[in-house]
C-alpha positions in Angstrom: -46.0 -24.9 -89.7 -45.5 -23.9 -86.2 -48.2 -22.8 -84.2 -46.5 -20.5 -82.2 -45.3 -18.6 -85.4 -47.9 -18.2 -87.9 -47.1 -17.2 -91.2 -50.2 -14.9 -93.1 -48.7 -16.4 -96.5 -49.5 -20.2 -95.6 -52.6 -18.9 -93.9 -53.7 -17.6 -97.5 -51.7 -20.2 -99.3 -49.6 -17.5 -101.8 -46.3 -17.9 -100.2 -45.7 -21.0 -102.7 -46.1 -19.1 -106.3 -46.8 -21.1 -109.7 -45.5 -18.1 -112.3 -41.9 -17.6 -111.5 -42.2 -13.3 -111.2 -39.6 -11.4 -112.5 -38.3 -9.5 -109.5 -37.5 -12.9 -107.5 -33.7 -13.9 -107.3 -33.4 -17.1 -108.9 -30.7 -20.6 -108.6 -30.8 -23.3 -111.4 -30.0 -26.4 -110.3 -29.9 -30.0 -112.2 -32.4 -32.0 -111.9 -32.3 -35.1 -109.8 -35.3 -37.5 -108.7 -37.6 -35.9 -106.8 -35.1 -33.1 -105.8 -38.5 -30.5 -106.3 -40.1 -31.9 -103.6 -38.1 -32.3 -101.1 -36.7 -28.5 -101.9 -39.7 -27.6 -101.3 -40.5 -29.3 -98.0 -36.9 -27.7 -96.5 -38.1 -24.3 -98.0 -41.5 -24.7 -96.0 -39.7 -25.2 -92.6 -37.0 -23.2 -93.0 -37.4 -19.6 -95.3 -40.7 -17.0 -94.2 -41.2 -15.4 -97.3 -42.7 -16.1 -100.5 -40.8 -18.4 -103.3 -41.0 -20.3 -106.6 -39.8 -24.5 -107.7 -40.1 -25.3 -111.1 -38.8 -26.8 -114.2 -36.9 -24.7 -116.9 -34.9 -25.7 -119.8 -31.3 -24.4 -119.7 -28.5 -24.7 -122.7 -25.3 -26.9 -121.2 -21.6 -26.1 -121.7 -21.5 -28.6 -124.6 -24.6 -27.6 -126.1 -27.3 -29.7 -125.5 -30.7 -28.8 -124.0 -31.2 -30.0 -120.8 -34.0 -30.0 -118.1 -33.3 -28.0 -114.9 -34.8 -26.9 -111.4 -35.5 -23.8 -111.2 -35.7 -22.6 -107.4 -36.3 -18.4 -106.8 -37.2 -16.3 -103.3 -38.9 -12.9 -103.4 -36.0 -12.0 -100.8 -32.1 -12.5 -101.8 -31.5 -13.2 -98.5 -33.1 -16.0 -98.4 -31.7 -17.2 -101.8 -28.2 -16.5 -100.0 -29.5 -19.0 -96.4 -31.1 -21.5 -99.2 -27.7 -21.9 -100.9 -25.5 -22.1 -97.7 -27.9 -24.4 -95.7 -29.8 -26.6 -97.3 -28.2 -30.1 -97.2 -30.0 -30.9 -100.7 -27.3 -29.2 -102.4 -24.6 -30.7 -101.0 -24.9 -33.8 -102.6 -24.5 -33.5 -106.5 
């Protein structure tokens, strides 16, 4: 966190939410070693507003269940700068 640009959301610590709400957008991703926390270390420097990482269970294209990443922001926008920018992604 900057100093010069203090966020009220990691001053309270609620930007980071544990239930994923319903209103958020959301991305499902597959899950790779330790992919949650560094997601969540490029969300902290790099998106303002509030967002959820966690795991979910999703049904694959050949039917089998499979563990997933689920990764959603109160804002689309941010969903939208999350999806083109960070380099995480870019590497499947």
């Amino acid at each position: 966190m900057k100093l010069k640009d203090p966020n009220a959301l990691n001053f309270f610590e609620i930007r980071r939410v544990i239930v994923p709400p319903p209103h958020f957008e959301y991305i499902i991703l597959p899950t790779r070693y330790n992919l949650a926390n560094s997601l969540i270390k490029w969300i902290e420097q790099n998106a303002k507003g509030r967002f959820y990482v966690g795991k979910t269970i999703s049904l694959s294209n050949d039917n089998h269940i499979e563990s997933m990443t689920k990764i959603g922001f109160e804002e689309a926008k941010e969903l939208s700068y999350f999806t083109l920018a960070c380099p995480y992604l870019k590497y499947n």
